[in-house]
LOTI-779853 format. One record per residue (C-alpha): residue number from 1; residue in one letter; x, y, z. Coordinates in Angstrom, 1 decimal. Layout:
# LOTI-779853
NUM, a, X, Y, Z
...
# end
This chain:
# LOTI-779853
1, x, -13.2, -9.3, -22.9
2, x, -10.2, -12.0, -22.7
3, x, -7.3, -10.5, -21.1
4, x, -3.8, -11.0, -23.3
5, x, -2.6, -14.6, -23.0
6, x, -6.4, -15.7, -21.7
7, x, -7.2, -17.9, -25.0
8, x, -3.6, -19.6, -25.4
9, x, -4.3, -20.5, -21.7
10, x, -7.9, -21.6, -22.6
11, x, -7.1, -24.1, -25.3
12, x, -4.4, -25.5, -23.0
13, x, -7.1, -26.2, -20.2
14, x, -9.2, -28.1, -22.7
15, x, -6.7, -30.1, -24.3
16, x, -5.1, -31.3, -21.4
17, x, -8.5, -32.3, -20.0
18, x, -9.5, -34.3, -23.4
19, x, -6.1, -35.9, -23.0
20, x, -6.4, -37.0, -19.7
21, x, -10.3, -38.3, -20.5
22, x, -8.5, -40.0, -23.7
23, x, -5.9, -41.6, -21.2
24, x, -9.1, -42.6, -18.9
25, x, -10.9, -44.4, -22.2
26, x, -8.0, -46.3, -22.8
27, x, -7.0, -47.4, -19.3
28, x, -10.8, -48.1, -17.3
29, x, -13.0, -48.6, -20.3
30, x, -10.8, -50.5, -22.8
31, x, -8.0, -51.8, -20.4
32, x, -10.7, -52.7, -17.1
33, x, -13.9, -52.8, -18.5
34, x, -15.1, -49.8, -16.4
35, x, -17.8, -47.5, -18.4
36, x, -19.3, -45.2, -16.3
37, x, -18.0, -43.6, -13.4
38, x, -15.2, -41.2, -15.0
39, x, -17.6, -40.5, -17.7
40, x, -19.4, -37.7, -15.6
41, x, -16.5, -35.6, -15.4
42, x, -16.8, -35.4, -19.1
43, x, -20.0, -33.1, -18.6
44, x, -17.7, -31.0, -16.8
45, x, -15.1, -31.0, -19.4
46, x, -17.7, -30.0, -22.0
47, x, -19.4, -27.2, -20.3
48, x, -16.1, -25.6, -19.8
49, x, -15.4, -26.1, -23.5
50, x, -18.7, -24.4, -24.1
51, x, -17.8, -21.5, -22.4
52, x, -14.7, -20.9, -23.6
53, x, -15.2, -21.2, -26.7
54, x, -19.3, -21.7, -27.3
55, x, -20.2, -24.1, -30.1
56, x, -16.8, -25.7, -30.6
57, x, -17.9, -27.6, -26.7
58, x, -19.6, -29.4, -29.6
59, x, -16.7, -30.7, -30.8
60, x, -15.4, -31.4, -27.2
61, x, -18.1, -33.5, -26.7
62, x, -18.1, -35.3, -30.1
63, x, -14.6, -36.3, -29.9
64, x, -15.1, -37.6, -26.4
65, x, -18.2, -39.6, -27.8
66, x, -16.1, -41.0, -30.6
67, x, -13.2, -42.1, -28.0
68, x, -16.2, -43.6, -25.6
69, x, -17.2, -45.8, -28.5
70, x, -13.6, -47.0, -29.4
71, x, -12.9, -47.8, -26.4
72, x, -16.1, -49.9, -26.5
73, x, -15.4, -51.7, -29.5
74, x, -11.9, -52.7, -28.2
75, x, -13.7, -53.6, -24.9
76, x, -16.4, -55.9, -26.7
77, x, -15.6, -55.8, -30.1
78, x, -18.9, -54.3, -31.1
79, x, -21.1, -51.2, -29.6
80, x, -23.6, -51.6, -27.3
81, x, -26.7, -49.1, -26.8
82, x, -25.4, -48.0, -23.6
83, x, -22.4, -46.7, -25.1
84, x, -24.3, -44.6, -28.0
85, x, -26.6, -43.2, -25.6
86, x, -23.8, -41.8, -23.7
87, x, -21.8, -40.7, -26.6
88, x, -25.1, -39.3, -27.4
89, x, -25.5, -37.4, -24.2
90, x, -21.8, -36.0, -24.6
91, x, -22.8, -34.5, -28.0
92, x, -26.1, -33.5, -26.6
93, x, -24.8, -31.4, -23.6
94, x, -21.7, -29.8, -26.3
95, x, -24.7, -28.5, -28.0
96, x, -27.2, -27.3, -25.0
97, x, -23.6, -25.8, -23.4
98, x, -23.0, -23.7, -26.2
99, x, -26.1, -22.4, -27.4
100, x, -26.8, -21.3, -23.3
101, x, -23.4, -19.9, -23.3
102, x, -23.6, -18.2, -27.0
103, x, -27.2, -16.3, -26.1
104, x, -27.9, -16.4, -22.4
105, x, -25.0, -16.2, -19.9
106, x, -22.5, -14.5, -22.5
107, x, -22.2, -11.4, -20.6
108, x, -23.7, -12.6, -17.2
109, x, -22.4, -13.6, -13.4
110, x, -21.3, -17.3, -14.2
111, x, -18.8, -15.9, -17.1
112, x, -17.4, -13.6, -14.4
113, x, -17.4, -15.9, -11.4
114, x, -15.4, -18.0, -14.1
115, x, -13.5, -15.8, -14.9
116, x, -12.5, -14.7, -12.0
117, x, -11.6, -18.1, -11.1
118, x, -9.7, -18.7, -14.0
119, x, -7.8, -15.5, -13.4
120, x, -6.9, -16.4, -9.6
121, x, -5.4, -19.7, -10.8
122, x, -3.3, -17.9, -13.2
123, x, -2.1, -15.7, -10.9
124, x, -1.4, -17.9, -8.1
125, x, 1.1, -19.9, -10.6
126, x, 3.1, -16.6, -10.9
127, x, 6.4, -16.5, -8.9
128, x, 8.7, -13.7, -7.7
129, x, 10.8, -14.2, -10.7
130, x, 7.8, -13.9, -13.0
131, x, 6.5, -10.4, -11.6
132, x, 10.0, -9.4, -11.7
133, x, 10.5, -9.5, -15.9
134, x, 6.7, -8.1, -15.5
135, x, 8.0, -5.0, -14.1
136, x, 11.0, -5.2, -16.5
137, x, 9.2, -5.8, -19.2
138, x, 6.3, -2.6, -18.3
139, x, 3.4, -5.4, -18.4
140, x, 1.8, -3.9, -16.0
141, x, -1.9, -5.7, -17.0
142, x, -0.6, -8.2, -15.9
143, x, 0.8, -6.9, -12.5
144, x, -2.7, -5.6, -11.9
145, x, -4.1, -8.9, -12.2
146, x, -1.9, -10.6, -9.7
147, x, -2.5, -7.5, -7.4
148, x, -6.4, -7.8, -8.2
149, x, -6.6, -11.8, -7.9
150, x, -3.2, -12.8, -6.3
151, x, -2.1, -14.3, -3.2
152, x, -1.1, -11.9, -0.7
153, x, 3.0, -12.4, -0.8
154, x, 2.3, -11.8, -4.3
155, x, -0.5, -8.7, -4.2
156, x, 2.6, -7.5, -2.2
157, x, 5.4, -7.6, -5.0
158, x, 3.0, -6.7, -7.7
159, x, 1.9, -3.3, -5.6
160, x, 5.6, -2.9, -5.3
161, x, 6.4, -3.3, -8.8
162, x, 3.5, -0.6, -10.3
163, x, 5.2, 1.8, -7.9
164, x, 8.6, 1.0, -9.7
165, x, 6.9, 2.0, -13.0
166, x, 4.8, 4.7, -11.9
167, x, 2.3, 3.9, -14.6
168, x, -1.0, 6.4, -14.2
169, x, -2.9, 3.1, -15.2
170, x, -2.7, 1.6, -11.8
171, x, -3.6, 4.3, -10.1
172, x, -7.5, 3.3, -9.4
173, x, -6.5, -0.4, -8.2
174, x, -4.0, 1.1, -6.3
175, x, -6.5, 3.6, -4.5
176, x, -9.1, 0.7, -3.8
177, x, -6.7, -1.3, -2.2
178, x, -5.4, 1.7, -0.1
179, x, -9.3, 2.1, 0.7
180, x, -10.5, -1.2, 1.3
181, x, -8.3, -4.2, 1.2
182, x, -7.9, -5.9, 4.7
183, x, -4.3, -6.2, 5.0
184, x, -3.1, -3.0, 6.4
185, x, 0.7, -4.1, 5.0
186, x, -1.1, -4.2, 1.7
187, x, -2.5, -0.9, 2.1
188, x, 0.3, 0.7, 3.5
189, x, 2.5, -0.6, 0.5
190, x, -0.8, 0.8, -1.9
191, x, -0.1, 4.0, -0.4
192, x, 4.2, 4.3, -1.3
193, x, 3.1, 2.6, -4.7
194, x, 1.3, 6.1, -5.2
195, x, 3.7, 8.5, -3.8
196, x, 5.8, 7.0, -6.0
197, x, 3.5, 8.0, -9.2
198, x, 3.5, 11.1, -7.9
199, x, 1.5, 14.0, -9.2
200, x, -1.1, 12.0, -11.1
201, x, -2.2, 10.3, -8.0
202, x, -2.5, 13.3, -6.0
203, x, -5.8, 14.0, -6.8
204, x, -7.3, 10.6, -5.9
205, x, -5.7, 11.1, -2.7
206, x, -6.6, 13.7, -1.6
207, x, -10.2, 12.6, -2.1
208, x, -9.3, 9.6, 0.6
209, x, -8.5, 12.5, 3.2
210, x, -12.2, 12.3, 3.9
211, x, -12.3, 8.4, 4.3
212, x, -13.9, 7.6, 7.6
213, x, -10.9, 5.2, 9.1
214, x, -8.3, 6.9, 10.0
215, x, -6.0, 4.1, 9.0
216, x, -6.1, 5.0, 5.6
217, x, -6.1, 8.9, 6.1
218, x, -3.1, 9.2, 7.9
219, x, -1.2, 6.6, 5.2
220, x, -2.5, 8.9, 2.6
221, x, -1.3, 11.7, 4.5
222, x, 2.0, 10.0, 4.4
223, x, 1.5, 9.5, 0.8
224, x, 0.7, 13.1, 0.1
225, x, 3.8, 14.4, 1.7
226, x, 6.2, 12.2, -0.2
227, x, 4.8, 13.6, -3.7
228, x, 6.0, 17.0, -2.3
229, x, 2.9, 18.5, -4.3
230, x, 1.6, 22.0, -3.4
231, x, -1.8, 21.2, -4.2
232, x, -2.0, 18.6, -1.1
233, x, -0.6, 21.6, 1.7
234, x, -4.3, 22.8, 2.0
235, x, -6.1, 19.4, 2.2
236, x, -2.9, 18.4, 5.1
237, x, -3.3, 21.6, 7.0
238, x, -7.5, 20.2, 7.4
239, x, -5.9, 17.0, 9.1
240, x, -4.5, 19.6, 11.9
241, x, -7.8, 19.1, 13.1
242, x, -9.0, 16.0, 13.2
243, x, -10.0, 14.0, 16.2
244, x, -7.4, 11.6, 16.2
245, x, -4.3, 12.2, 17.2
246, x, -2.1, 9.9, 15.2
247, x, -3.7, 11.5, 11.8
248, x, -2.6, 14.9, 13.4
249, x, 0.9, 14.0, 13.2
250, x, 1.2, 12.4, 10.2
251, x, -0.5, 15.2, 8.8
252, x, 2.1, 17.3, 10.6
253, x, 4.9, 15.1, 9.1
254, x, 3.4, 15.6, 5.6
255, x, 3.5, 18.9, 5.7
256, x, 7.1, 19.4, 6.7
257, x, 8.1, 16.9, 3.8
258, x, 6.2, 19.4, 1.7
259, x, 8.4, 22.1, 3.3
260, x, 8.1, 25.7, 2.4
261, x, 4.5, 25.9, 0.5
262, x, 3.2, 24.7, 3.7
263, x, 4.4, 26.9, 6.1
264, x, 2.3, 29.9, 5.8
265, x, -0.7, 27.9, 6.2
266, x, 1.3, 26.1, 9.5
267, x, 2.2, 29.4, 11.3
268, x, -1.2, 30.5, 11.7
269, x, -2.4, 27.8, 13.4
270, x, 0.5, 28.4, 16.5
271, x, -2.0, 30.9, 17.8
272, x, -5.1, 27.8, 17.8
273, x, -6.1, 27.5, 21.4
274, x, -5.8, 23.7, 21.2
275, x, -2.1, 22.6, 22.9
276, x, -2.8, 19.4, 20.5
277, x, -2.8, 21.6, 16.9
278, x, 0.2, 23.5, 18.4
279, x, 2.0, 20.8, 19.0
280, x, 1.2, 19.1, 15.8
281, x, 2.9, 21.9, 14.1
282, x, 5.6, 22.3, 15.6
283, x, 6.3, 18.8, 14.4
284, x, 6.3, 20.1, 10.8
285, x, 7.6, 23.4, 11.3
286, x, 10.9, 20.9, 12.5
287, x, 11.0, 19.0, 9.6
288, x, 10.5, 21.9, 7.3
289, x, 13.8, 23.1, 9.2
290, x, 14.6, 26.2, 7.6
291, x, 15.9, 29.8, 8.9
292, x, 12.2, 30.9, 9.3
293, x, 11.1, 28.7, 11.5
294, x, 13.4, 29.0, 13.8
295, x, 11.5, 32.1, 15.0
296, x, 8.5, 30.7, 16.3
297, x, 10.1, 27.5, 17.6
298, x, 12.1, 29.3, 20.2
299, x, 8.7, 31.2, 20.6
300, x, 7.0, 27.8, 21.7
301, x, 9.9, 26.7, 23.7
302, x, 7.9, 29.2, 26.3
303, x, 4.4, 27.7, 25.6
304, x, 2.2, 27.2, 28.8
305, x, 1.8, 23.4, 28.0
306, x, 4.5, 20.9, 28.3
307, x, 4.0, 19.4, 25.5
308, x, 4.2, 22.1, 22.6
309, x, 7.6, 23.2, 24.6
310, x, 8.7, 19.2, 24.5
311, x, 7.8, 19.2, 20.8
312, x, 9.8, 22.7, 20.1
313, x, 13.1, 21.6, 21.5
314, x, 13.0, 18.8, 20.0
315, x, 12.0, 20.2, 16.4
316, x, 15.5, 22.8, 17.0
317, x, 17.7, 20.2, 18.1
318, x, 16.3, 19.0, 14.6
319, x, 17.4, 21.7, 12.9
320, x, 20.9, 22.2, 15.2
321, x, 23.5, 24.8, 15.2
322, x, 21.6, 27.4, 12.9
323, x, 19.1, 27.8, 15.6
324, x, 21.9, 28.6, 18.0
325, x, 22.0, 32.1, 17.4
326, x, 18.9, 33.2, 17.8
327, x, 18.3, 30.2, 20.7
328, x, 21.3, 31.6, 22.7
329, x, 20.0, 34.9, 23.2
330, x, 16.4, 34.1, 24.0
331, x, 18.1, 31.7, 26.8
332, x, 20.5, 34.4, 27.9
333, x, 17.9, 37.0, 27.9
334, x, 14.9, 35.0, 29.5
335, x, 14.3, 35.5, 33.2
336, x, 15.4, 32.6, 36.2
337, x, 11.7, 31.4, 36.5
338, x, 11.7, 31.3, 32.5
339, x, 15.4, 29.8, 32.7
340, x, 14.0, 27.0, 35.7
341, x, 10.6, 26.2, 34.2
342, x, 11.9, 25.0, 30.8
343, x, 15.3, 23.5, 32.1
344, x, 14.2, 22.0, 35.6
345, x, 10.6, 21.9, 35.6
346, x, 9.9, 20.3, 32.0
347, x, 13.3, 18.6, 31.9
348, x, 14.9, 20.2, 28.9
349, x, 18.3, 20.5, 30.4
350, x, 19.5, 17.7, 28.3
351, x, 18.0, 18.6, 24.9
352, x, 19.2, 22.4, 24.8
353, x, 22.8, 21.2, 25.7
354, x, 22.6, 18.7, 23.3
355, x, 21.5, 21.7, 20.6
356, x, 24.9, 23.6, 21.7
357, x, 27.2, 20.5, 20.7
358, x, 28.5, 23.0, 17.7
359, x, 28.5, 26.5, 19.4
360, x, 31.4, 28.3, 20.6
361, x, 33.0, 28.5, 23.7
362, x, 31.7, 31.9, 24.6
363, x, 27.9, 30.5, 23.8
364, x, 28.9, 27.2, 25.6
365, x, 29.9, 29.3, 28.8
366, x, 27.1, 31.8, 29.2
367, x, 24.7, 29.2, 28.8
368, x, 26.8, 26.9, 31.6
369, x, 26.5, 29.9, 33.6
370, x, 22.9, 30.3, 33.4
371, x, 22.5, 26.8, 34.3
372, x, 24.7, 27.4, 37.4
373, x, 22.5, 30.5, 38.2
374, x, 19.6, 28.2, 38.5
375, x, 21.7, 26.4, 41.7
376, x, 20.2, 22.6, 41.0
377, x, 22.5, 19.6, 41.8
378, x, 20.8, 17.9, 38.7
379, x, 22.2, 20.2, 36.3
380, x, 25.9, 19.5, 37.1
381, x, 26.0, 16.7, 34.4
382, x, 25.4, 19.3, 31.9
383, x, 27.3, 22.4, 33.1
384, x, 30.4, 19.9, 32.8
385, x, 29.3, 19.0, 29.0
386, x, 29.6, 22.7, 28.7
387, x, 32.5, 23.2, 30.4
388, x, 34.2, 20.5, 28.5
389, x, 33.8, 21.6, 25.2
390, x, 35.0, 24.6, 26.3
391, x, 38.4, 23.4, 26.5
392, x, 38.4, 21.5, 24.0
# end
């Protein structure tokens, strides 16, 4: 089925091609006395009339068999028997071309090789400006043709502009360019395109959570976060355990875009035996930020591994002075070998200062002086922080 705009573009393919084999009768066979070598791209000129429009190539190749015999006559003043032959053959091939066309190959792999053709020229004639009154203009046929057949500058405007409208109908091209196309810019722009439509592409998305290359799981995790849809917490939370680690985070990340649907589901897995899952939560238990997960992130400031205490300090400096409370007394309270093991031996001296940049002079000294307890030349840098905003 023609596509809107196919057939006006059609006739204007075949009339400009009669017009420039009219211009070629006139100028080598009348003007120069040449007869035969342009004439084969007539045959071309026919067959494509043919399959446009079936038996009218008939009348493609009669009126270039009428304009090869005028020319003729002008030539010689008469018409010679090469010249009907091959007016004849240009009649002869309208005919054969249509009938093929009309009962054989209507519906078969030439029409849609051609087609396809046809469609990549039309869409690498579109500009920016053109895909801009496309999206204005909610033509988004269109914009999936340029994103199905287009250039890549312009596959990149056209996935930009179907996330502008957030049309449902874009949603499968969308998803097999996310899944398959070999521009990872492409696919990463397939994937905002279908945050951006939101809850209708959630489901297709979550479907590419299973997709063996973990490029496009952990853009679709990305994806899934941004619609901030419920349904995708469960689906995320599965990503806590997959084998590669950049999926993991951006799993992690999801989920604390998501925010408080996803935290039930997060908290259980601070008890996984696997530092990696621990720390992947964290991650999103910091970007979910709120009062209750301030809890357990003070919790995993104490975690065996260095890396799940790295990831907590820096999920509560996140969050900032509402942790301080509750972060002040678990420092206050904690033994010297607690106190030296996360400030001195993992280095998190500078990040729990940083976190007291809004508490109060009281909370700024006691925690000064439990740095000074620790008796460590390194800490001095920070003690004065302390002590500074103190008298401030």
């Amino acid at each position: 089925m023609d596509q809107p705009g196919d057939r006006n573009l059609q006739i204007t393919i075949v009339i400009l091609a009669l017009l420039l084999a009219s211009a070629a009768e006139l100028i080598f066979h009348a003007g120069y006395g040449v007869v035969t070598a342009y004439t084969h791209l007539y045959y071309i000129i026919i067959i494509v009339s043919a399959f446009y429009f079936r038996y009218y190539g008939v009348a493609a190749g009669g009126y270039l068999a009428v304009m090869h015999l005028y020319a003729e006559f002008v030539l010689t003043g008469t018409v010679t028997t090469d010249a009907v032959l091959r007016a004849g053959s240009f009649i002869t091939t309208g005919v054969l071309s249509g009938y093929l066309f009309s009962t054989y190959i209507r519906q078969g792999h030439v029409r849609e090789v051609l087609e396809d053709s046809m469609y990549r020229v039309r869409a690498m004639m579109v500009s920016e400006g053109d895909i801009v009154k496309m999206r204005k203009a909610d033509d988004v046929p269109a914009l999936l043709n340029i994103l199905a057949h287009g250039e890549l500058d312009q596959r990149y405007l056209a996935i930009d502009a179907l996330g502008l409208l957030r049309d449902p109908g874009a949603i499968e091209l969308l998803v097999e360019t996310l899944k398959s196309d070999a521009y990872s810019g492409l696919r990463w722009k397939a994937a905002e395109a279908l945050a951006r439509i939101g809850t209708p592409a959630v489901g297709p998305l979550i479907t590419l959570l299973e997709d063996p290359d973990e490029d496009v799981r952990w853009k679709v995790a990305i994806a899934l976060g941004e619609t901030e849809d419920p349904r995708a917490v469960a689906p995320l939370l599965s990503l806590i355990d997959d084998p590669d680690s950049y999926v993991r985070s951006r799993a992690a990340l999801a989920l604390g875009t998501i925010g408080e649907p996803a935290l039930p589901g997060l908290l259980a897995f601070l008890s996984s035996p696997d530092p990696a899952k621990r720390a992947a939560v964290i991650v999103a238990l910091g970007g979910i930020g709120s009062d209750q997960v301030i809890p357990p992130l003070i919790d995993a400031l104490f975690d065996p591994v260095d890396m799940v205490s790295l990831e907590a300090a820096m999920s509560l400096a996140k969050i900032g002075s509402p942790a301080i409370p509750l972060l002040h007394g678990a420092l206050t309270s904690a033994s010297l070998k607690d106190r030296r093991s996360l400030l001195l031996d993992r280095g998190l001296a500078e990040a729990i200062t940083g976190i007291y940049a809004d508490a109060d002079s009281n909370q700024r000294m006691q925690l000064a002086s439990s740095l000074e307890e620790l008796a460590d030349p390194t800490l001095l840098p920070f003690i004065e922080e302390l002590m500074a905003g103190k008298s401030e």
